[in-house]
PDB file with SEQRES, HELIX, SHEET and CRYST1 records, atoms N, CA, C and O in Angstrom:
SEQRES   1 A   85  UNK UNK UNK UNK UNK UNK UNK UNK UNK UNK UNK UNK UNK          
SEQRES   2 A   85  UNK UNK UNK UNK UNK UNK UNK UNK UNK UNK UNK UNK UNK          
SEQRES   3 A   85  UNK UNK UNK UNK UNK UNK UNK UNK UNK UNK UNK UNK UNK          
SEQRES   4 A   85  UNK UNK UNK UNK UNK UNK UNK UNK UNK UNK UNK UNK UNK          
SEQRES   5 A   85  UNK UNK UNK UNK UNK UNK UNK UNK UNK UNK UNK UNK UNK          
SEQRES   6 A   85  UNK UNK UNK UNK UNK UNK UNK UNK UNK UNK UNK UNK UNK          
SEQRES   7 A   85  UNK UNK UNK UNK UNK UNK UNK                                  
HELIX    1 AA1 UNK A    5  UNK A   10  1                                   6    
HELIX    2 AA2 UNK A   12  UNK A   20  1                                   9    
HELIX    3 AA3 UNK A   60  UNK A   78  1                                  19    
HELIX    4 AA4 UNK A   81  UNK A   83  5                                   3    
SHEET    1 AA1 2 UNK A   2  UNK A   4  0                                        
SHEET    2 AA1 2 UNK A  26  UNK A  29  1                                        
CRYST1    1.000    1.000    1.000  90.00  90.00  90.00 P 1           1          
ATOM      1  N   UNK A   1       0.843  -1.173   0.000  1.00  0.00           N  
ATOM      2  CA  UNK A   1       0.000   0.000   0.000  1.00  0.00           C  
ATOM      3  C   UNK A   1       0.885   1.232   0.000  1.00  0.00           C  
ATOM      4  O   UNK A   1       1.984   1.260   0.554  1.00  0.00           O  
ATOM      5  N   UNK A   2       0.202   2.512  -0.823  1.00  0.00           N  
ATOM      6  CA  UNK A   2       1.331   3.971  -0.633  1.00  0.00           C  
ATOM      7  C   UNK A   2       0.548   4.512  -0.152  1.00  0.00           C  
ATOM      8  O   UNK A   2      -0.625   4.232  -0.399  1.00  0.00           O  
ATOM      9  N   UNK A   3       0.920   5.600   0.814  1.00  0.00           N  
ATOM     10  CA  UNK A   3      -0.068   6.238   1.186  1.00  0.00           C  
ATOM     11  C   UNK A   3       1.084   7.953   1.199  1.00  0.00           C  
ATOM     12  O   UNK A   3       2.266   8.228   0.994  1.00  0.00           O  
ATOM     13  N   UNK A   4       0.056   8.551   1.499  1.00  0.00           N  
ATOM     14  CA  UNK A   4       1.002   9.947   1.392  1.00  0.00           C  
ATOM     15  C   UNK A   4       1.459  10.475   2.641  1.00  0.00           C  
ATOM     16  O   UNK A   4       0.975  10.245   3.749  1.00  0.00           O  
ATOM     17  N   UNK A   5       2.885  11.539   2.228  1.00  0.00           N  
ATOM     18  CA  UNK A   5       3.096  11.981   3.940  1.00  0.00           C  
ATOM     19  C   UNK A   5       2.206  12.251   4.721  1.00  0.00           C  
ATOM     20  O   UNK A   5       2.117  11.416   5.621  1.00  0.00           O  
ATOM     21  N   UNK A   6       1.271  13.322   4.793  1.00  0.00           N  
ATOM     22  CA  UNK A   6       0.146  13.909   5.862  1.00  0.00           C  
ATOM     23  C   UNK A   6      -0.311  12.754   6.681  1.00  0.00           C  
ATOM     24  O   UNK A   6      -0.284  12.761   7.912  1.00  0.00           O  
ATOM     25  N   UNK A   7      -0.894  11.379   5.673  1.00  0.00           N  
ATOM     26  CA  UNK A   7      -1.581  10.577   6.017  1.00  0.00           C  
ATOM     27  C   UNK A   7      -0.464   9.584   6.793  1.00  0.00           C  
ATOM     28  O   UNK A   7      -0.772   9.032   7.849  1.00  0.00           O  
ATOM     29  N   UNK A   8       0.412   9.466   6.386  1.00  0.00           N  
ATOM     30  CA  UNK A   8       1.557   8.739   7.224  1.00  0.00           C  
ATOM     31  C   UNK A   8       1.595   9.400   8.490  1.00  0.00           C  
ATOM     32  O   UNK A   8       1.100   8.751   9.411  1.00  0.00           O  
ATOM     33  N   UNK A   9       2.081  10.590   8.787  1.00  0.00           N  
ATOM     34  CA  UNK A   9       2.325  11.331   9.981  1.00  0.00           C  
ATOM     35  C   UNK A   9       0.368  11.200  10.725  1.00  0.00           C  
ATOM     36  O   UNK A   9       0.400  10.518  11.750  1.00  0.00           O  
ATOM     37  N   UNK A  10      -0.266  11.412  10.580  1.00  0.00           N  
ATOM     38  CA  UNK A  10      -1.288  11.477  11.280  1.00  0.00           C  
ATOM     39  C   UNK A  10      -1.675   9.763  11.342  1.00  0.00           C  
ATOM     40  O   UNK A  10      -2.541   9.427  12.150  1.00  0.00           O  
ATOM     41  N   UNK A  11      -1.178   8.961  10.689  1.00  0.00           N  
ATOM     42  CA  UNK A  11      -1.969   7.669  11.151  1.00  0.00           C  
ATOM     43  C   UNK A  11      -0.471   6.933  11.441  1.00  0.00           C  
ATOM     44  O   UNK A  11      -0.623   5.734  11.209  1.00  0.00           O  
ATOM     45  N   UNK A  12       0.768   7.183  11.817  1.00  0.00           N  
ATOM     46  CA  UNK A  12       1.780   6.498  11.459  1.00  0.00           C  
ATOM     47  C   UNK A  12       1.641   4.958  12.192  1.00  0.00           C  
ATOM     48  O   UNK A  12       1.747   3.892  11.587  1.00  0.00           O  
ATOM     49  N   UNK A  13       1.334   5.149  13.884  1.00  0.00           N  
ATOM     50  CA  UNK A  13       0.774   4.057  14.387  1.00  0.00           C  
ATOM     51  C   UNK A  13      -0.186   2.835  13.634  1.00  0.00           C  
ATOM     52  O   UNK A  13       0.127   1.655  13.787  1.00  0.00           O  
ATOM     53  N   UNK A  14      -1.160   3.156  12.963  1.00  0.00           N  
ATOM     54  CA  UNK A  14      -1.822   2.221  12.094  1.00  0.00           C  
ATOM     55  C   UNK A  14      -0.943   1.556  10.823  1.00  0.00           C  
ATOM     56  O   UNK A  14      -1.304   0.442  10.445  1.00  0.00           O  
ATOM     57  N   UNK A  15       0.036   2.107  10.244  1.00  0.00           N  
ATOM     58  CA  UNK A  15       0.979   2.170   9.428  1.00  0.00           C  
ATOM     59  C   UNK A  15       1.909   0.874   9.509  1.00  0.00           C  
ATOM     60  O   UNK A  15       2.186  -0.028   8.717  1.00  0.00           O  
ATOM     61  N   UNK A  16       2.394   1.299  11.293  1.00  0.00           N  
ATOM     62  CA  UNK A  16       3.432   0.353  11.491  1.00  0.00           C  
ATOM     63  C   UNK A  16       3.144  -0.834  12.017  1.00  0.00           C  
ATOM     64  O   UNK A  16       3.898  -1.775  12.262  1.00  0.00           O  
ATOM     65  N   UNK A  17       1.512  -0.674  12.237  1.00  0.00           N  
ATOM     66  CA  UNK A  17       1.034  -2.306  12.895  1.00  0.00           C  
ATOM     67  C   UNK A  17       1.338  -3.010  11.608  1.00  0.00           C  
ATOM     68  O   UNK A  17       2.020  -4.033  11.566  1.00  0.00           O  
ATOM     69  N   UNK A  18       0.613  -2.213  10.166  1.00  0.00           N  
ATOM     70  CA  UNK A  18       0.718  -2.996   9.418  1.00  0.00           C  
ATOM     71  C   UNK A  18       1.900  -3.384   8.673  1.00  0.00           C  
ATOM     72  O   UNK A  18       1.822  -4.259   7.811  1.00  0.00           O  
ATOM     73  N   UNK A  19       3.247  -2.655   9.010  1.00  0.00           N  
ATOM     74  CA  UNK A  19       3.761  -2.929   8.355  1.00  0.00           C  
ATOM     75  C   UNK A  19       4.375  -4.504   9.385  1.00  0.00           C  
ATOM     76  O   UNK A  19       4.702  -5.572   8.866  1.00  0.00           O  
ATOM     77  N   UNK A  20       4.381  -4.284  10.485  1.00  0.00           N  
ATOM     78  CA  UNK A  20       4.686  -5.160  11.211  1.00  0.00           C  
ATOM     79  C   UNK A  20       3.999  -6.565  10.926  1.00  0.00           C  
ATOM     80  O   UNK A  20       4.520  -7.677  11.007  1.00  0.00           O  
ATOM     81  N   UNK A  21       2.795  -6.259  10.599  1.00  0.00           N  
ATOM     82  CA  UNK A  21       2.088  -7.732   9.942  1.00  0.00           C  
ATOM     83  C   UNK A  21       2.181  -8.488   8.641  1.00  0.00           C  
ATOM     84  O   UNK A  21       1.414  -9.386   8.292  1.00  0.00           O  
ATOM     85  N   UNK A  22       3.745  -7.777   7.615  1.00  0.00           N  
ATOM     86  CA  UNK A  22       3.894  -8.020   6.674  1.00  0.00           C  
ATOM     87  C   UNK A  22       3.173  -7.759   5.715  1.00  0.00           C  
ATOM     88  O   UNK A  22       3.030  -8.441   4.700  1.00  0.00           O  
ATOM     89  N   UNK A  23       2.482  -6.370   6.075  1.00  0.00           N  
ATOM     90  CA  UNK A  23       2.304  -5.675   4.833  1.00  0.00           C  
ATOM     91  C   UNK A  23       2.916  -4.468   3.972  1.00  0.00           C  
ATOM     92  O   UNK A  23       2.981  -3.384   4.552  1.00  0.00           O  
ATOM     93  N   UNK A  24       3.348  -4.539   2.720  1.00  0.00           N  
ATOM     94  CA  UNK A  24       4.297  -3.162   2.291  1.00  0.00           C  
ATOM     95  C   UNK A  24       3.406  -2.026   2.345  1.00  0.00           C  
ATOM     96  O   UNK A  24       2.292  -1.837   1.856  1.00  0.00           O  
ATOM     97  N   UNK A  25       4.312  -1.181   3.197  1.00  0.00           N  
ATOM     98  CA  UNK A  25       3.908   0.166   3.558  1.00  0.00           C  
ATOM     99  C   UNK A  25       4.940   1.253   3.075  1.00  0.00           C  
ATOM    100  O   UNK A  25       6.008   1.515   3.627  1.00  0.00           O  
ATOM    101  N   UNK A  26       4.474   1.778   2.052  1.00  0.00           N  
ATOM    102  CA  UNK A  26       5.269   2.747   0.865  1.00  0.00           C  
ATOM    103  C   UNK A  26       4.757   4.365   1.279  1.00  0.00           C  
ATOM    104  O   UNK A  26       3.635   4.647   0.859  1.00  0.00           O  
ATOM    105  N   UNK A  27       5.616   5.649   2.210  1.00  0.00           N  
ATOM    106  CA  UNK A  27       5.420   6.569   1.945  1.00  0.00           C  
ATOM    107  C   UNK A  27       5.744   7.686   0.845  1.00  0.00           C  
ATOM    108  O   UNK A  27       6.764   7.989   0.225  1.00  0.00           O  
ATOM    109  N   UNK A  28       4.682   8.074   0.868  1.00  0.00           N  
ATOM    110  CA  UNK A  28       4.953   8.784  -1.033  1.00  0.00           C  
ATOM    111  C   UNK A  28       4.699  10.191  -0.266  1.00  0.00           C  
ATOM    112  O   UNK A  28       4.121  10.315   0.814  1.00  0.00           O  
ATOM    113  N   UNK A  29       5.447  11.570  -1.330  1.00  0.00           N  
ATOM    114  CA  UNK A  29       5.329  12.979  -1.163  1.00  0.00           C  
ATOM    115  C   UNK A  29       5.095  13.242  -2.720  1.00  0.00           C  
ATOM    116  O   UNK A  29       6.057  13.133  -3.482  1.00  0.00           O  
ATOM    117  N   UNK A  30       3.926  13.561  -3.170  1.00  0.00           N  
ATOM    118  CA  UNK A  30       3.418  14.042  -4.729  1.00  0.00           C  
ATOM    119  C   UNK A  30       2.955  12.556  -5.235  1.00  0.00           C  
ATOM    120  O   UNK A  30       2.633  12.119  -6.340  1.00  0.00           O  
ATOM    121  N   UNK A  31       3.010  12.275  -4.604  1.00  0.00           N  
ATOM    122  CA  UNK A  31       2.982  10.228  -5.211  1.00  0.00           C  
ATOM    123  C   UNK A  31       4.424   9.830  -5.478  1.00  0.00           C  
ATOM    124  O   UNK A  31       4.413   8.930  -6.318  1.00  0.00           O  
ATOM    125  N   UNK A  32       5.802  10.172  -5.060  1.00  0.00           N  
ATOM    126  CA  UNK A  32       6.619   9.496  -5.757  1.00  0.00           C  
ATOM    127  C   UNK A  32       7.178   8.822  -4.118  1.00  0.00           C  
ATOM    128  O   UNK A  32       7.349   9.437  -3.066  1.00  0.00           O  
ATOM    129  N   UNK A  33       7.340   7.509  -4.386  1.00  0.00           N  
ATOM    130  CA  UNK A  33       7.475   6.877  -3.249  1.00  0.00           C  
ATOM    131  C   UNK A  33       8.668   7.271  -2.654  1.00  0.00           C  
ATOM    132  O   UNK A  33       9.646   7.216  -3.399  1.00  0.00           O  
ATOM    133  N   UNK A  34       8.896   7.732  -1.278  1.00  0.00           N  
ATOM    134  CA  UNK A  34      10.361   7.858  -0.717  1.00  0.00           C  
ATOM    135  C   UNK A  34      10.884   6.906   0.419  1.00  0.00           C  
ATOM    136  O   UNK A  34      12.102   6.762   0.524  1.00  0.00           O  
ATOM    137  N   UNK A  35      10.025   6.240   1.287  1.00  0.00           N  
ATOM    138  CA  UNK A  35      10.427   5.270   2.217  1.00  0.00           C  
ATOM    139  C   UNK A  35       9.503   4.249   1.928  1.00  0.00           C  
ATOM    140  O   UNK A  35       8.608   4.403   1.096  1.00  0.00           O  
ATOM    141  N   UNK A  36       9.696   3.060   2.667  1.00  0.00           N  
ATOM    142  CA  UNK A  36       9.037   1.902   2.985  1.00  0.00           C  
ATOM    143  C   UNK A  36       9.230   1.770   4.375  1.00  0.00           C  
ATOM    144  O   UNK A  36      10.251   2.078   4.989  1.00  0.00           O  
ATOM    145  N   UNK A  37       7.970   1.195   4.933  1.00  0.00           N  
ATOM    146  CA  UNK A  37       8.544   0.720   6.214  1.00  0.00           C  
ATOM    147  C   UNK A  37       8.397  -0.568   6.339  1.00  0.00           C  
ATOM    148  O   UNK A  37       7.601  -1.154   5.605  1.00  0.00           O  
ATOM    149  N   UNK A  38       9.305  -1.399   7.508  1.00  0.00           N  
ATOM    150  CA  UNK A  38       9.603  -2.338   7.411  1.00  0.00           C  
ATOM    151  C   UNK A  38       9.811  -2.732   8.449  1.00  0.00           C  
ATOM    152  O   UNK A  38      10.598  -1.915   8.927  1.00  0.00           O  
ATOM    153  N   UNK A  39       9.541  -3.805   9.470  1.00  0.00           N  
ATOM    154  CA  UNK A  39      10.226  -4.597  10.668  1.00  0.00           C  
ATOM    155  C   UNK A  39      11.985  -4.709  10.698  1.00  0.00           C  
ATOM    156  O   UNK A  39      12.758  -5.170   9.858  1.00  0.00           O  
ATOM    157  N   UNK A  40      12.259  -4.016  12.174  1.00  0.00           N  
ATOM    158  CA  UNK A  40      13.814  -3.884  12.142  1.00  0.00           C  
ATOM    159  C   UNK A  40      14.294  -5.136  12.096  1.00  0.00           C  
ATOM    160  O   UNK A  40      13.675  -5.846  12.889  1.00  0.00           O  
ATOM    161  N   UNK A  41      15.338  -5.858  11.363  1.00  0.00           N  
ATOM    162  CA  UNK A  41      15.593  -7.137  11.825  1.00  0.00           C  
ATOM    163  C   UNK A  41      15.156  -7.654  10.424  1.00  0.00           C  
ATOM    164  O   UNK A  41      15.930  -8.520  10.016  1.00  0.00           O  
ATOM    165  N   UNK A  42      14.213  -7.389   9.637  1.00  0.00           N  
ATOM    166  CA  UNK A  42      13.900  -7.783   8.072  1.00  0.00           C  
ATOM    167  C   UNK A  42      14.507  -8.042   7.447  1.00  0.00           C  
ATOM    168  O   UNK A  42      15.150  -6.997   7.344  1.00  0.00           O  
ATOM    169  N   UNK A  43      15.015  -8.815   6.688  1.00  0.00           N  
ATOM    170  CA  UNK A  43      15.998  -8.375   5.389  1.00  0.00           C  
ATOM    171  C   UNK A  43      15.269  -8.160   4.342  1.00  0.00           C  
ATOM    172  O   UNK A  43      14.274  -8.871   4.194  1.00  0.00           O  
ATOM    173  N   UNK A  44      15.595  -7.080   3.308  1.00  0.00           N  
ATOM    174  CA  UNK A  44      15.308  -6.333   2.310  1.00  0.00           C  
ATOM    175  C   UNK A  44      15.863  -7.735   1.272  1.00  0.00           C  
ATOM    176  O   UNK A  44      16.801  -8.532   1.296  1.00  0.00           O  
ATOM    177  N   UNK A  45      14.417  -7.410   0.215  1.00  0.00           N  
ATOM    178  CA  UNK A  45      15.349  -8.234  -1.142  1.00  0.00           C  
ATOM    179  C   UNK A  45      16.340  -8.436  -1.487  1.00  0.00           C  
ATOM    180  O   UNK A  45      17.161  -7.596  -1.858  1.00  0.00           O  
ATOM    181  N   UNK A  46      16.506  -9.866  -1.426  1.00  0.00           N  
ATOM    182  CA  UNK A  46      18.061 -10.437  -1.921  1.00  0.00           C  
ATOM    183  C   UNK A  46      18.005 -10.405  -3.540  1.00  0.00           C  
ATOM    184  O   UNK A  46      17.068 -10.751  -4.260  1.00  0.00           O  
ATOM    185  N   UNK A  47      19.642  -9.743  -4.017  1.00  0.00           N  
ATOM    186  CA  UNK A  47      19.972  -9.134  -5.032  1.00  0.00           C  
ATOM    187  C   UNK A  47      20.905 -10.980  -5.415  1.00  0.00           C  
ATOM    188  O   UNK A  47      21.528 -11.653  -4.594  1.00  0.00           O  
ATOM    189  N   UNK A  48      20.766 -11.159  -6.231  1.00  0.00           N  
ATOM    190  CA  UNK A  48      21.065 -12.757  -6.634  1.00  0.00           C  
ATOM    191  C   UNK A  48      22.287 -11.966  -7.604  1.00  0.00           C  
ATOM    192  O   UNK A  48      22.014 -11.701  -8.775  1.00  0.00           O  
ATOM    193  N   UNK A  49      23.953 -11.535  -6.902  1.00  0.00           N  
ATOM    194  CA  UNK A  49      24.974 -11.593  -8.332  1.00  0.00           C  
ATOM    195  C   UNK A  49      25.164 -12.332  -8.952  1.00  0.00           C  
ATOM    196  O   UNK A  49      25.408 -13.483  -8.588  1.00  0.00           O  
ATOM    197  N   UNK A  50      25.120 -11.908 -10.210  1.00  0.00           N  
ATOM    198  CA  UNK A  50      25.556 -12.832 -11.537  1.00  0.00           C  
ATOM    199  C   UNK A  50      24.359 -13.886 -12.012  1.00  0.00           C  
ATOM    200  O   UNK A  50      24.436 -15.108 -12.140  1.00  0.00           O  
ATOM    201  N   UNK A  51      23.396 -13.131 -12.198  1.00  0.00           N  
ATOM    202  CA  UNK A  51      22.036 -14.002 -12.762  1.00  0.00           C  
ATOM    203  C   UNK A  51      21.913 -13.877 -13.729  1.00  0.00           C  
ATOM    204  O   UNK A  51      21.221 -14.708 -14.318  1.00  0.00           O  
ATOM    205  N   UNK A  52      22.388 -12.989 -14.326  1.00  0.00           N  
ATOM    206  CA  UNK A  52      22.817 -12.572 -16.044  1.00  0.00           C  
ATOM    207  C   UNK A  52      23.981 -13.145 -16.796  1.00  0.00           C  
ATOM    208  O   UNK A  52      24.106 -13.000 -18.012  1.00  0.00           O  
ATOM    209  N   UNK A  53      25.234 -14.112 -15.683  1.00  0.00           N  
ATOM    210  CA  UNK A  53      25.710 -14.224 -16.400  1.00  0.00           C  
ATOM    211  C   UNK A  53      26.112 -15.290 -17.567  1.00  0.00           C  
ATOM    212  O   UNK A  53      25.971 -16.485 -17.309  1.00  0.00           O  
ATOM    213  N   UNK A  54      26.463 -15.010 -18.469  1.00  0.00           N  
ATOM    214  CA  UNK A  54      26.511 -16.008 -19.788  1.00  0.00           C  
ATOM    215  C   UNK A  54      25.171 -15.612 -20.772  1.00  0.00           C  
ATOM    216  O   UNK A  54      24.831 -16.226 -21.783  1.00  0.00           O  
ATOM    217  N   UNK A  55      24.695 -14.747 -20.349  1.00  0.00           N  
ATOM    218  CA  UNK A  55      23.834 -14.459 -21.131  1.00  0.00           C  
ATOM    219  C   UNK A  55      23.634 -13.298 -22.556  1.00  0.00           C  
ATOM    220  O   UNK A  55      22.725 -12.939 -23.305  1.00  0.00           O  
ATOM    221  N   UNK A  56      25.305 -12.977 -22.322  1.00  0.00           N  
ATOM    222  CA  UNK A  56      25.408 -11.876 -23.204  1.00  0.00           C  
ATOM    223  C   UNK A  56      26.616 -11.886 -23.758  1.00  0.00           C  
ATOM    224  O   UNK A  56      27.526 -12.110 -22.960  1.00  0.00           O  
ATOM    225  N   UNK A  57      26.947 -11.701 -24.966  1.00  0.00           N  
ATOM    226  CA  UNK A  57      28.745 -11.796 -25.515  1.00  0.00           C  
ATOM    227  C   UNK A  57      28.861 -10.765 -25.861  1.00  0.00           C  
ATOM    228  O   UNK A  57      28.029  -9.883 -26.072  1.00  0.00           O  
ATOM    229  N   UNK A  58      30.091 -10.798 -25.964  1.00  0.00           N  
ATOM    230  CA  UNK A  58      31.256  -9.664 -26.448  1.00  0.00           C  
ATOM    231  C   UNK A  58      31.887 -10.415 -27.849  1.00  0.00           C  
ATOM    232  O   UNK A  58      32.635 -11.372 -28.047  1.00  0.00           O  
ATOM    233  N   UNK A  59      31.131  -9.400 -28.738  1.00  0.00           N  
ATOM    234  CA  UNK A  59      32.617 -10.310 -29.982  1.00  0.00           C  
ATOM    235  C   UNK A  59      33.948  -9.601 -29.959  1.00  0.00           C  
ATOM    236  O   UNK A  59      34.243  -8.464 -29.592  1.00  0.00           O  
ATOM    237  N   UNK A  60      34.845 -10.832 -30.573  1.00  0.00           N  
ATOM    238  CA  UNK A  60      36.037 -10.920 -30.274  1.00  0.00           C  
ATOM    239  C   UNK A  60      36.540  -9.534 -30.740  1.00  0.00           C  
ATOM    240  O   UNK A  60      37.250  -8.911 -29.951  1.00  0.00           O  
ATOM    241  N   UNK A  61      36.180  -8.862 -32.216  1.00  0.00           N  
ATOM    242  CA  UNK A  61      36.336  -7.323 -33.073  1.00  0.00           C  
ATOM    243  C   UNK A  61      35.958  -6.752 -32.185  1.00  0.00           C  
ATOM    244  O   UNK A  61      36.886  -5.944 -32.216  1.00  0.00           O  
ATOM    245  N   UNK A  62      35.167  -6.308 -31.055  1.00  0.00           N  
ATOM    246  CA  UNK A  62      34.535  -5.518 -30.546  1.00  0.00           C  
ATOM    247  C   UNK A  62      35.144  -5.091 -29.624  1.00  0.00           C  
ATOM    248  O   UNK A  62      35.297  -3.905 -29.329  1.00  0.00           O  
ATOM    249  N   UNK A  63      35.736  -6.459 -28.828  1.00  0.00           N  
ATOM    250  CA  UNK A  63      36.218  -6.250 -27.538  1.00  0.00           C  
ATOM    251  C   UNK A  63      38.235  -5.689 -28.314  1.00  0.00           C  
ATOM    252  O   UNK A  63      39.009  -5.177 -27.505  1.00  0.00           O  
ATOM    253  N   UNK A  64      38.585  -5.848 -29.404  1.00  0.00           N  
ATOM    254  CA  UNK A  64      40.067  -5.726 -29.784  1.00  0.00           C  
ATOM    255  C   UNK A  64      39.723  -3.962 -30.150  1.00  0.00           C  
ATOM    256  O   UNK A  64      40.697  -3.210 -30.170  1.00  0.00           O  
ATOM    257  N   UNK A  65      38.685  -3.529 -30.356  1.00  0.00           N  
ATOM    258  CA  UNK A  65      38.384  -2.201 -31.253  1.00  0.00           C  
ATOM    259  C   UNK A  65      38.613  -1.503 -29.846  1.00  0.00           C  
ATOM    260  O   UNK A  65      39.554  -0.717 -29.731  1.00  0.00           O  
ATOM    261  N   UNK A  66      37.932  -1.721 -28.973  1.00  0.00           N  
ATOM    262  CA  UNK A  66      38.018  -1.062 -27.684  1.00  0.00           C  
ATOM    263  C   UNK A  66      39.333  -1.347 -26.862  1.00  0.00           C  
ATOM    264  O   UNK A  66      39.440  -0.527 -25.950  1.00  0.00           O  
ATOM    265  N   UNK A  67      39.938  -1.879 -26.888  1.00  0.00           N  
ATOM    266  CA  UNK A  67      40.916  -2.399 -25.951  1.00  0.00           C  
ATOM    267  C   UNK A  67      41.571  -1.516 -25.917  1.00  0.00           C  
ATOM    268  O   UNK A  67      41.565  -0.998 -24.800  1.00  0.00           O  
ATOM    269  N   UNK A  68      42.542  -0.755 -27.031  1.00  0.00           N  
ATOM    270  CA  UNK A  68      43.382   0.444 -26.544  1.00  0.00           C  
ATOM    271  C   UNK A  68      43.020   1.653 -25.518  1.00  0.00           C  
ATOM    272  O   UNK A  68      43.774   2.286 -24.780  1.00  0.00           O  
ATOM    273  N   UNK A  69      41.199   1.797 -25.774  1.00  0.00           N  
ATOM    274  CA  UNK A  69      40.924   2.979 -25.038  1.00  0.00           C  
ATOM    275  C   UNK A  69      40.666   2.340 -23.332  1.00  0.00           C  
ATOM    276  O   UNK A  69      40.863   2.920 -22.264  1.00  0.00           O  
ATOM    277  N   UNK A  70      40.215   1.102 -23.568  1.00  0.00           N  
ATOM    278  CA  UNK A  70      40.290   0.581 -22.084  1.00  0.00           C  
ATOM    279  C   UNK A  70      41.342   0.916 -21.459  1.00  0.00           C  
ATOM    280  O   UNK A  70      41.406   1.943 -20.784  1.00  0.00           O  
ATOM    281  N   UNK A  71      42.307   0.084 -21.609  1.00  0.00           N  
ATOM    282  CA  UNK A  71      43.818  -0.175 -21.162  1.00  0.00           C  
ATOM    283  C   UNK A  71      44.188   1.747 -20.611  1.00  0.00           C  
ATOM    284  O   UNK A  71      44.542   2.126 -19.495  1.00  0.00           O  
ATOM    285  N   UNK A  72      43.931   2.611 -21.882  1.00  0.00           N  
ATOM    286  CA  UNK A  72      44.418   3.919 -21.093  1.00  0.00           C  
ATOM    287  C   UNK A  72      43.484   4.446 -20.091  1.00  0.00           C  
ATOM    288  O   UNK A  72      43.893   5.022 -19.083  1.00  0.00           O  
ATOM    289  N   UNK A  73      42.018   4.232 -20.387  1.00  0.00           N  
ATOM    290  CA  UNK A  73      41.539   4.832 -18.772  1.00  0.00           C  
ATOM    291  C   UNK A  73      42.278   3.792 -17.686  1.00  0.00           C  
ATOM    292  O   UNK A  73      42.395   4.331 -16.585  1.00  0.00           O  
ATOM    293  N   UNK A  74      42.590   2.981 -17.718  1.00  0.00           N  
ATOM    294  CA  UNK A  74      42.812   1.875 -16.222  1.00  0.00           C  
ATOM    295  C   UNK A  74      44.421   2.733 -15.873  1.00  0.00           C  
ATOM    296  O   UNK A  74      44.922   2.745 -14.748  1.00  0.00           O  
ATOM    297  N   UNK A  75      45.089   3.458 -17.194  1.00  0.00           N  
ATOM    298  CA  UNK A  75      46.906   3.439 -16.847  1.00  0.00           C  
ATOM    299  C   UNK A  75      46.349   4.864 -16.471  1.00  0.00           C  
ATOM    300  O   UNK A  75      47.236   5.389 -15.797  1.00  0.00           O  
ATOM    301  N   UNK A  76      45.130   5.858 -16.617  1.00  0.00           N  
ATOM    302  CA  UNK A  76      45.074   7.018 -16.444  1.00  0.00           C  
ATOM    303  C   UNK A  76      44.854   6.973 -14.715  1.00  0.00           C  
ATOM    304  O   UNK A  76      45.293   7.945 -14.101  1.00  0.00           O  
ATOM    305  N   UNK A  77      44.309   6.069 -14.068  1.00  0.00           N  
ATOM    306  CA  UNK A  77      43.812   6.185 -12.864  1.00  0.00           C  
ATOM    307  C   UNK A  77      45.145   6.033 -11.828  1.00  0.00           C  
ATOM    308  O   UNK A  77      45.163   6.455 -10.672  1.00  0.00           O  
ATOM    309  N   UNK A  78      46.432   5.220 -12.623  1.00  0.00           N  
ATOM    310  CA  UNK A  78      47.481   4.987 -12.163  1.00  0.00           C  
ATOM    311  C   UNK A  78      48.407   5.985 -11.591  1.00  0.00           C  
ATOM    312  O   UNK A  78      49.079   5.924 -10.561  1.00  0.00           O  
ATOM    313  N   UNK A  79      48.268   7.202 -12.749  1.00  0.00           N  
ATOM    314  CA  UNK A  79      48.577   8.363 -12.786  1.00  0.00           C  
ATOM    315  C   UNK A  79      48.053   9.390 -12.192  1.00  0.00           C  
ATOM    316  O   UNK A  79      46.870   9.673 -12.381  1.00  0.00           O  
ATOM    317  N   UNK A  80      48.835  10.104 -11.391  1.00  0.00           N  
ATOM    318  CA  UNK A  80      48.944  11.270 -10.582  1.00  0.00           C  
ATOM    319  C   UNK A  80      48.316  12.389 -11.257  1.00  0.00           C  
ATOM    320  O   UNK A  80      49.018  12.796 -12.184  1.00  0.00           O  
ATOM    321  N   UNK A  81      47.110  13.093 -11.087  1.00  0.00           N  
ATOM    322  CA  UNK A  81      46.133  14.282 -12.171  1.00  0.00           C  
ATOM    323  C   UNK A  81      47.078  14.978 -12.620  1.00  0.00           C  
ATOM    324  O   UNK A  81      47.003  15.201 -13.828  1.00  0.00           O  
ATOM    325  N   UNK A  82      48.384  15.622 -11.818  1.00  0.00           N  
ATOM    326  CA  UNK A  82      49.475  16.345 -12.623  1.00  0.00           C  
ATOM    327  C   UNK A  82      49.930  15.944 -14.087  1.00  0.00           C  
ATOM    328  O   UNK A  82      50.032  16.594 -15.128  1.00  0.00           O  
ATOM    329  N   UNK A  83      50.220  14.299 -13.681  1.00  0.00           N  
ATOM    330  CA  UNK A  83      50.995  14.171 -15.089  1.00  0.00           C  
ATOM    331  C   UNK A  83      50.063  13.838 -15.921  1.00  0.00           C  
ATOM    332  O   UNK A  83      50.497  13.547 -17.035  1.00  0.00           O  
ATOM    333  N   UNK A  84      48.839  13.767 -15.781  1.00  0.00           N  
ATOM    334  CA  UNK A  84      47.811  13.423 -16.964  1.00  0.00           C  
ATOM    335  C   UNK A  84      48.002  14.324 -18.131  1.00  0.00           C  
ATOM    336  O   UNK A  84      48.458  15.464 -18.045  1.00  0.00           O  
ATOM    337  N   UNK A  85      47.659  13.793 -19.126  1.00  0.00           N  
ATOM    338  CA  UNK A  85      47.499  14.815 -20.084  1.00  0.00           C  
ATOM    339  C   UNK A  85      46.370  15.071 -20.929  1.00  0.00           C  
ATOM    340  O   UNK A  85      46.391  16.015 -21.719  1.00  0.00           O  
TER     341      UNK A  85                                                      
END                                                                             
């Protein structure tokens, strides 16, 4: 559920029973959502790394066309902003 600030601040108690009962409780300002509330101790959605991977290539031309400009941002970071050029 979203509900808006005013209505958050004047009912926040009703808010947090529910959020406590495992329901999503989304505060919005104009409608654009800015918090959720949540039971302390919750864990927030698990982000699964690398679920994408193998799912996408690089051709071999693509990755050789780019390689020179790679290689100099990585030797630019090496370098001290003085001697950059």
């Amino acid at each position: 559920m979203q509900v808006n600030l005013h209505d958050a601040k004047t009912h926040l108690s009703r808010y947090v029973d529910q959020a406590l009962a495992g329901e999503e409780v989304v505060i919005a300002r104009a409608g654009k959502p800015l918090v959720r509330l949540m039971p302390v101790g919750s864990d927030p959605p698990s982000r699964r790394l690398g679920f994408l991977a193998g799912t996408a290539r690089v051709e071999a031309d693509l990755k050789r066309d780019f390689e020179a400009e790679i290689n100099a941002v990585f030797q630019l970071q090496d370098e001290p902003p003085w001697q950059r050029q």
